[in-house]
C-alpha positions in Angstrom: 106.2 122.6 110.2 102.7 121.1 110.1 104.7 117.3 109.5 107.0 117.9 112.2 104.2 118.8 114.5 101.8 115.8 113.7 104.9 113.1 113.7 105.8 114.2 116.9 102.5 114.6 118.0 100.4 111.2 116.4 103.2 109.1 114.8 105.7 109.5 118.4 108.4 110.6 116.2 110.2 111.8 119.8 113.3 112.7 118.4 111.7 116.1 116.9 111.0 117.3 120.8 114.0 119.0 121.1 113.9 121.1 117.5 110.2 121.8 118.1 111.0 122.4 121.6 113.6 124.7 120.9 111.2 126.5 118.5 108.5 127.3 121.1 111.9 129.0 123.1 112.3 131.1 120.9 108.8 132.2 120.5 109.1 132.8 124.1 112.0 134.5 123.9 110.9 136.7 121.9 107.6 137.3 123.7 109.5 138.1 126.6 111.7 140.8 124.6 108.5 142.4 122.9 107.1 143.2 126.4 109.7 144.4 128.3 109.4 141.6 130.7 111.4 142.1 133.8 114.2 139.6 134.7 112.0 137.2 136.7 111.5 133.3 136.4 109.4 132.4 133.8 107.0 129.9 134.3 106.0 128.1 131.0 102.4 126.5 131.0 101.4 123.9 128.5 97.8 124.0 127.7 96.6 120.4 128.7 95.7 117.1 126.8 93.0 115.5 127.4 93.5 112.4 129.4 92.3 109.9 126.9 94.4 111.8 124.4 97.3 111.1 126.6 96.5 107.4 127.3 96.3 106.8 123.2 99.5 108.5 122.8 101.4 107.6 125.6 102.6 110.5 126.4 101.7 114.6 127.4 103.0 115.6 123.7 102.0 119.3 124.5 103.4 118.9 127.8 107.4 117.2 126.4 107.7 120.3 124.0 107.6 122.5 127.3 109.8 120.6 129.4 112.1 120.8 126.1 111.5 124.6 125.5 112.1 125.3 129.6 115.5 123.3 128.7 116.5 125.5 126.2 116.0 128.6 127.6 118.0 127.7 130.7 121.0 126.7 128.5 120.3 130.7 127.3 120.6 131.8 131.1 116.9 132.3 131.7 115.1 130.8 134.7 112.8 128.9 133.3 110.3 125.7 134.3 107.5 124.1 133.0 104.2 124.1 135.5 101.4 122.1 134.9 98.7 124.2 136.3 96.1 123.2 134.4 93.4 120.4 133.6 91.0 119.9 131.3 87.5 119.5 132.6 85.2 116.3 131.1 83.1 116.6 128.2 85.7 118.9 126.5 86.0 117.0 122.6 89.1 116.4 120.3 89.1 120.2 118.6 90.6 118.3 115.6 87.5 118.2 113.4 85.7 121.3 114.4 85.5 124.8 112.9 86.4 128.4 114.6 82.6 128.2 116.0 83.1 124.9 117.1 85.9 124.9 118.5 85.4 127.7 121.0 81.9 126.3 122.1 83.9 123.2 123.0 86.0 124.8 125.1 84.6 127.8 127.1 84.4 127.0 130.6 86.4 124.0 130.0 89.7 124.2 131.8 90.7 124.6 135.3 93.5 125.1 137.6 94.7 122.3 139.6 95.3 123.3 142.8 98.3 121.5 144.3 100.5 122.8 142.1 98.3 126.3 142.0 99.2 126.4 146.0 102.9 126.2 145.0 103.1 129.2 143.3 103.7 132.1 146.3 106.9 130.1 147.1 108.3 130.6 143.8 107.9 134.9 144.4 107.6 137.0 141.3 107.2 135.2 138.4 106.2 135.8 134.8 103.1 132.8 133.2 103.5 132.5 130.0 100.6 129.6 128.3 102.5 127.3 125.9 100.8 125.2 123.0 102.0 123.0 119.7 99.6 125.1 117.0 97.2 127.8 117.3 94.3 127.2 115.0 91.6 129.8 116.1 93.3 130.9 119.3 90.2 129.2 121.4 92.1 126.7 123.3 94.8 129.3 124.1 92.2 132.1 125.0 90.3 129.6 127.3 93.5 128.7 129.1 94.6 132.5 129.7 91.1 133.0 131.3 91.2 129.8 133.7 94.5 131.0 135.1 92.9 134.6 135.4 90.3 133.5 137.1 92.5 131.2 139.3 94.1 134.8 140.2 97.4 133.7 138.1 98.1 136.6 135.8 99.2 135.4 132.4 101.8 137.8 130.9 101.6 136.3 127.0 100.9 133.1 125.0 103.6 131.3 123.0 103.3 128.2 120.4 105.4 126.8 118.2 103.0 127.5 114.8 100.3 128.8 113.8 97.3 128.2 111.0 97.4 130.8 108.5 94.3 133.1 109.2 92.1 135.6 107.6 92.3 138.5 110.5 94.4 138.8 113.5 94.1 136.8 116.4 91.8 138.4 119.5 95.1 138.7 121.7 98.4 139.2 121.1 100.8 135.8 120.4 103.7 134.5 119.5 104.2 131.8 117.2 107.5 131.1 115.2 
């Protein structure tokens, strides 16, 4: 899983999207099972690159396994889409090199909801959030994304990702990772 991820993700091996995208569906799926989640759209929200991340690579790799993952649950007859809501604020560092401590001091405090598409969201009526990423590592990026759309007044109904690091203890809030 951890190849897939980083050709996809560094070496632009595109053609994994769909697999990997398919993947995080099913986490999502199943998240949406587990709770009893009623039959409402599902809004799918990729925790955000940086922007000089993005430049290097070309491309919102977080952001095309969502678009892939909203594809495949519509083909499974769920309404689903994939909202960028949020932003990451400056001075937030690649988490790449740093530990559990260090990557949580990097990013509390450092995401934000953008607000046009933040505005959109009464049109759309009830929906369920659900905050999508590649890998969780120590949970910190994912944790500081569920608060920024709390705060924001978005209520987040679960968090969804396509792996996870094997860890020591449980992670601070319930996930689902395939």
């Amino acid at each position: 899983m951890r190849a897939a991820l980083v050709a996809h993700k560094e070496r632009r091996a595109w053609a994994l999207g769909r697999p990997l995208g398919d993947l995080l569906a099913g986490a999502v799926a199943s998240l949406l099972t587990a709770s009893g989640a009623a039959p409402v759209p599902v809004l799918l929200v990729p925790v955000p690159s940086r922007a000089s991340s993005v430049r290097a690579r070309g491309v919102d790799a977080t952001g095309r396994l969502v678009g892939f993952a909203a594809r495949s649950l519509r083909r499974r007859g769920l309404a689903a889409r994939r909202v960028g809501l949020l932003a990451v604020r400056p001075g937030v560092r690649d988490q790449g090199e740093l530990g559990a401590a260090g990557r949580l001091a990097n990013v509390v405090g450092g995401m934000r909801v953008r607000p046009r598409p933040r505005a959109a969201l009464p049109a759309l009526g009830p929906v369920h959030v659900v905050v999508c990423d590649d890998v969780v590592t120590t949970g910190a990026t994912l944790r500081e994304a569920q608060r920024a759309l709390e705060v924001a007044g978005v209520p987040v109904l679960g968090l969804a990702a396509v792996a996870a690091t094997p860890r020591r203890a449980a992670l601070p809030f319930p996930c689902r990772a395939v």
